[in-house]
FITORKE-772704 format. One record per atom (N, C-alpha, C, CB): x, y, z; residue in three letters. Coordinates in steps of 0.02 Angstrom, whole numbers, padded with zeros to 5 digits, always signed. Glycine has a CB too. Layout:
BEGIN
XYZAla ...
END
This chain:
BEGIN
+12172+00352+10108Unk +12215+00301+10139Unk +12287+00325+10136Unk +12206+00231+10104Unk +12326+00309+10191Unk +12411+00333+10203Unk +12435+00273+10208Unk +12436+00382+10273Unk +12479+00253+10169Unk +12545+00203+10210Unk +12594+00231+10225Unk +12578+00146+10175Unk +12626+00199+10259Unk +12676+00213+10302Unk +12719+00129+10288Unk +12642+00236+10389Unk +12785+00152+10238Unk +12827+00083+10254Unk +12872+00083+10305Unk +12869+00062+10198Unk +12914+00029+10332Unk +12978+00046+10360Unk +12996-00051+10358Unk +12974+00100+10453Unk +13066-00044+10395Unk +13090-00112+10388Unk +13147-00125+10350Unk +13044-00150+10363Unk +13164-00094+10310Unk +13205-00080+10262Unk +13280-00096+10290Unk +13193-00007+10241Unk +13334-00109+10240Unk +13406-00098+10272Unk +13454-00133+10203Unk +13416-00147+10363Unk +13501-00136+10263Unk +13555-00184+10221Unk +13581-00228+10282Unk +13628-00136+10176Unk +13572-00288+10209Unk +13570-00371+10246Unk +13626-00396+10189Unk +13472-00429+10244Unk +13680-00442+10247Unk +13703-00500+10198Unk +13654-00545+10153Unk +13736-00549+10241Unk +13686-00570+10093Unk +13662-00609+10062Unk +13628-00703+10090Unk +13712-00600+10019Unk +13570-00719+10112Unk +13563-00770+10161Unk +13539-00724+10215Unk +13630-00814+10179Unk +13511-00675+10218Unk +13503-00659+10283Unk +13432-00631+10271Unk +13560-00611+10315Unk +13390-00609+10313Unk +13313-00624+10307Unk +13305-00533+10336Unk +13272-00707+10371Unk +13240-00503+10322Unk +13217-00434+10335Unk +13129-00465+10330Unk +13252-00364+10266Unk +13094-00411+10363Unk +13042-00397+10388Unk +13013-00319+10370Unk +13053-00412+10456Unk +12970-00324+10311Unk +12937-00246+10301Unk +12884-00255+10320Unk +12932-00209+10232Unk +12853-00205+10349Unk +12802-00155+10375Unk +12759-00124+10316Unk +12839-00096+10417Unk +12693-00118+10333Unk +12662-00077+10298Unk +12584-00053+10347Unk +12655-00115+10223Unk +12593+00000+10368Unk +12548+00042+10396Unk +12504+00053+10389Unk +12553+00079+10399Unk +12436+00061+10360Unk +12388+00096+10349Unk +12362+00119+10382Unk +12358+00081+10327Unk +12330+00202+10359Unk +12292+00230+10406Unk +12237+00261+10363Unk +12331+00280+10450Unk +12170+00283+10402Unk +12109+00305+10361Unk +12057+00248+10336Unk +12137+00343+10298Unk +12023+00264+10289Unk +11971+00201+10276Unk +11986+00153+10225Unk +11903+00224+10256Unk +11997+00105+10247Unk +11998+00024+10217Unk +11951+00022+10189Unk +11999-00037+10260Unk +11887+00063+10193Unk +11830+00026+10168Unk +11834+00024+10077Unk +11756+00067+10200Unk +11796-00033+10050Unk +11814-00035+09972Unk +11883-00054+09968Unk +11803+00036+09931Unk +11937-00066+09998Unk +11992-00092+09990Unk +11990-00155+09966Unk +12024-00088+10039Unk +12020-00195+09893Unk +12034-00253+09871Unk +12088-00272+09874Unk +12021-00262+09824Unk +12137-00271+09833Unk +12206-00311+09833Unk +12248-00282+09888Unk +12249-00306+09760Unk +12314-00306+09908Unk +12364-00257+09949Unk +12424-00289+09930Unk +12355-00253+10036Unk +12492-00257+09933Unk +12534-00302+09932Unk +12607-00251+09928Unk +12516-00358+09871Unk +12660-00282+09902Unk +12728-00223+09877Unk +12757-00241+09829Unk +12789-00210+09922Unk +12758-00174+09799Unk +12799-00197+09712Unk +12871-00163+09750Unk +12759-00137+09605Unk +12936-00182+09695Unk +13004-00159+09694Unk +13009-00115+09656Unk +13050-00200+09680Unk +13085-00083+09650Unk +13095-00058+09612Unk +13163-00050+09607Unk +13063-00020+09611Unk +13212-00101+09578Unk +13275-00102+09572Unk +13294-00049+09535Unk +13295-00158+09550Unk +13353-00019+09533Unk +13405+00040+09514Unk +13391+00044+09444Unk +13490+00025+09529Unk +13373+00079+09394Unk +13367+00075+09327Unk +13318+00026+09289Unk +13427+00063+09307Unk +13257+00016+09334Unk +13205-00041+09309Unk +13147-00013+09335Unk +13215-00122+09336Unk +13091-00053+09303Unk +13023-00007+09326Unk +13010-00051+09388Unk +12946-00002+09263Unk +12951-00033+09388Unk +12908-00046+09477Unk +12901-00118+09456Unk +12809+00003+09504Unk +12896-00174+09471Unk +12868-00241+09479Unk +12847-00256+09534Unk +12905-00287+09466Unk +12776-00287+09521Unk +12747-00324+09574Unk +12782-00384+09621Unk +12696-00350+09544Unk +12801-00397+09670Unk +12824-00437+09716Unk +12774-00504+09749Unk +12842-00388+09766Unk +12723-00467+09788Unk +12688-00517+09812Unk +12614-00467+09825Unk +12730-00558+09882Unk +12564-00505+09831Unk +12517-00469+09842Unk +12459-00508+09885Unk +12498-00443+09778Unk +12400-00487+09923Unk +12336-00518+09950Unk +12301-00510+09918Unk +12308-00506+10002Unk +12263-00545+09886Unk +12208-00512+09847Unk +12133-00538+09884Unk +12216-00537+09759Unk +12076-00505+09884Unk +12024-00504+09932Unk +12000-00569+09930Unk +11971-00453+09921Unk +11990-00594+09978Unk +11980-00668+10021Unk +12036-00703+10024Unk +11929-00720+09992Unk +12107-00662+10022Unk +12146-00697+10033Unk +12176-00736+10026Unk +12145-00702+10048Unk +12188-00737+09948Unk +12223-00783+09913Unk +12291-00723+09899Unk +12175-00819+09839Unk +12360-00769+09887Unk +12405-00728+09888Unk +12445-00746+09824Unk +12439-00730+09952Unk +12483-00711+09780Unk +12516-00712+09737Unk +12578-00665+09736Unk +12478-00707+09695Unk +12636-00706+09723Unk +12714-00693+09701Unk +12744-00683+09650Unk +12746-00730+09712Unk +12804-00651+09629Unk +12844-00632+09584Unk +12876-00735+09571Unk +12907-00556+09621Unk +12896-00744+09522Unk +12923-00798+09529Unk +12992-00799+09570Unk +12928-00821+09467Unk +12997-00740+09544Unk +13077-00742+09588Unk +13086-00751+09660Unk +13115-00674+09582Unk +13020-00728+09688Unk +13031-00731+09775Unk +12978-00795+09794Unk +13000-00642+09824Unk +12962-00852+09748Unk +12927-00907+09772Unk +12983-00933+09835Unk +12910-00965+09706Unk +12935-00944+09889Unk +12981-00992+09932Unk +13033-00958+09945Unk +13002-01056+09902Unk +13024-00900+09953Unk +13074-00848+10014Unk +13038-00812+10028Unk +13139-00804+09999Unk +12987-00781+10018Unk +12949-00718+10024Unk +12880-00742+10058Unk +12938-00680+09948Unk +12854-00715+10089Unk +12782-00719+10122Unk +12770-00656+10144Unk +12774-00770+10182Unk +12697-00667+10118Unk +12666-00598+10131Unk +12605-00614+10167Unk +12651-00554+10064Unk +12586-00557+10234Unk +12531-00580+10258Unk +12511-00516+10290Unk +12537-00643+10300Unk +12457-00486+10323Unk +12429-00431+10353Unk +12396-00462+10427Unk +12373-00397+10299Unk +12396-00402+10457Unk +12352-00393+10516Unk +12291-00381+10505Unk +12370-00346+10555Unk +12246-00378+10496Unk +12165-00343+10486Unk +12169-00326+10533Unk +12096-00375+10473Unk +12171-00346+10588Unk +12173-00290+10662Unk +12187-00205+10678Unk +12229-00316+10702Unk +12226-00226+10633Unk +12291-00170+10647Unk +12314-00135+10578Unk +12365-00212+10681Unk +12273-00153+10508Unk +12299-00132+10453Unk +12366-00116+10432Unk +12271-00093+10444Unk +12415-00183+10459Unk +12473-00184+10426Unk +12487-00227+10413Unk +12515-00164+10444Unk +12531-00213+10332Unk +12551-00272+10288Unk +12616-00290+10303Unk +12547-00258+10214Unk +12622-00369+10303Unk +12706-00360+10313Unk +12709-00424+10252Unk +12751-00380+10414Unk +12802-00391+10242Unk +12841-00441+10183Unk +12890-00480+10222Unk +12886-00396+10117Unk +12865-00552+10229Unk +12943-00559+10288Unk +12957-00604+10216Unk +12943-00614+10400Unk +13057-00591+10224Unk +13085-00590+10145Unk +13167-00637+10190Unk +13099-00474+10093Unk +13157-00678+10163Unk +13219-00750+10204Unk +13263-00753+10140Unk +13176-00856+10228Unk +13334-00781+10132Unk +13368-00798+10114Unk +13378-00740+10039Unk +13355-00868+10118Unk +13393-00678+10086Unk +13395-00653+10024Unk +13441-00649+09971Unk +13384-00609+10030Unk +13433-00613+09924Unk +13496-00609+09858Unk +13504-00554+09838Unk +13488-00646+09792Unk +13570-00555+09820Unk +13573-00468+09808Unk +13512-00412+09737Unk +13674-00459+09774Unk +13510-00476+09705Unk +13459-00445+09658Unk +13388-00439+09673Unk +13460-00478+09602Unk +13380-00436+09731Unk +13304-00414+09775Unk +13333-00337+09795Unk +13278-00476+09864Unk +13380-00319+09779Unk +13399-00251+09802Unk +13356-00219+09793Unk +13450-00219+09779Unk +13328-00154+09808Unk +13286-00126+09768Unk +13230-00064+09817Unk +13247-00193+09731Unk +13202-00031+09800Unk +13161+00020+09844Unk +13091-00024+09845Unk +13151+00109+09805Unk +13067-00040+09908Unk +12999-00074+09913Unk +12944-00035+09929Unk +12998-00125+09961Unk +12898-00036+09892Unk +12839+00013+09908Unk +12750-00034+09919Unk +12838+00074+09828Unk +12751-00046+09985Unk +12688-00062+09974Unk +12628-00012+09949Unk +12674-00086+10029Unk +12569-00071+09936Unk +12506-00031+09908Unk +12439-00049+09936Unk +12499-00043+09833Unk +12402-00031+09932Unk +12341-00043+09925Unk +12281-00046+09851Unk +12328+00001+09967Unk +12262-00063+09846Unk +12202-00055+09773Unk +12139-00047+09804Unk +12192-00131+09713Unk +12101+00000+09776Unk +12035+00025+09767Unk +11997-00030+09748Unk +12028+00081+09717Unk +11956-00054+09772Unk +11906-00128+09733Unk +11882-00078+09656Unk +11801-00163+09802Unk +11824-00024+09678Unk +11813-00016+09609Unk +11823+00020+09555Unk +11778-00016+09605Unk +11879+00035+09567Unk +11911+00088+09496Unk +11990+00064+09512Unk +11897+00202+09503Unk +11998+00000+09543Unk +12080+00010+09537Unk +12131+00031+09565Unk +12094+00034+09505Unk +12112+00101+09565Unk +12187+00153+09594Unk +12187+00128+09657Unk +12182+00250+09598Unk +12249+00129+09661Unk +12319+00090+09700Unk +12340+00163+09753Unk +12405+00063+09625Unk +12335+00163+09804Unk +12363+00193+09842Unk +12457+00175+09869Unk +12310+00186+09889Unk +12505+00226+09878Unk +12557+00193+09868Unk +12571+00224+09950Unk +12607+00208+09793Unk +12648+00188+09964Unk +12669+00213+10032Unk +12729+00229+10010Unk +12668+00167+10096Unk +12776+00254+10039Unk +12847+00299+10032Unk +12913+00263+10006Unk +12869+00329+10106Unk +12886+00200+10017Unk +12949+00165+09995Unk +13007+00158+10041Unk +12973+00196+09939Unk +13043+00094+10042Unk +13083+00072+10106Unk +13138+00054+10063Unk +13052+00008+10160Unk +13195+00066+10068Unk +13262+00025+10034Unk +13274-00038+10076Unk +13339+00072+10036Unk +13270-00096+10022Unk +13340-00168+10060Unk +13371-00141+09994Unk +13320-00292+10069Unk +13464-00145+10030Unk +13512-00194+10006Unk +13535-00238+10013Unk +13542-00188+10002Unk +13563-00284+09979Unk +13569-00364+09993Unk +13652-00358+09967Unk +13505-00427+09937Unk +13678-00357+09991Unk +13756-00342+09998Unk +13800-00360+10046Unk +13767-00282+09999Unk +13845-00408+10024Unk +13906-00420+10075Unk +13982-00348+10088Unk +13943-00503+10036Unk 
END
């Protein structure tokens, strides 16, 4: 499996972005999906994720700004991310997870800054 992120930028603070996440190759055995961060001098944290049948789970921090949802059509994940704050800054990397051993397939990672 390949991702491919994009979407990325720099947004005023209050202002909303849209990430992308690509996949290509076999989905099959695919369970969770979603994108962790990774702010400047901090580890990776989970953001939001799908987990299989489609139940979805968030960082507390992005409750009620953040939604995450996919295409199955089209195997792409998107983060649409509203009213943002500068401390969502950070390199976004969606993923994928393996149903049965786990491993997480990663994609390249997209920068937001959230900066006036």
């Amino acid at each position: 499996v390949q991702l491919q992120a994009s979407g990325g930028g720099l947004v005023q603070p209050g202002g909303s972005l849209r990430l992308s996440c690509a996949a290509s190759g076999s989905m099959f055995g695919i369970a969770d999906m979603g994108w962790y961060r990774q702010a400047p001098g901090k580890q990776r944290d989970l953001v939001a994720r799908i987990i299989r049948g489609g139940a979805t789970n968030y960082a507390d921090a992005v409750k009620g700004r953040f939604t995450i949802s996919k295409d199955g059509a089209k195997n792409i994940i998107y983060l649409q991310m509203n009213n943002l704050k500068p401390e969502d800054t950070g390199v976004y990397y969606c993923f994928v997870m393996r149903g049965y051993d786990g491993y997480n397939y990663w994609g390249q990672g997209t920068q937001v800054t959230v900066s006036s």
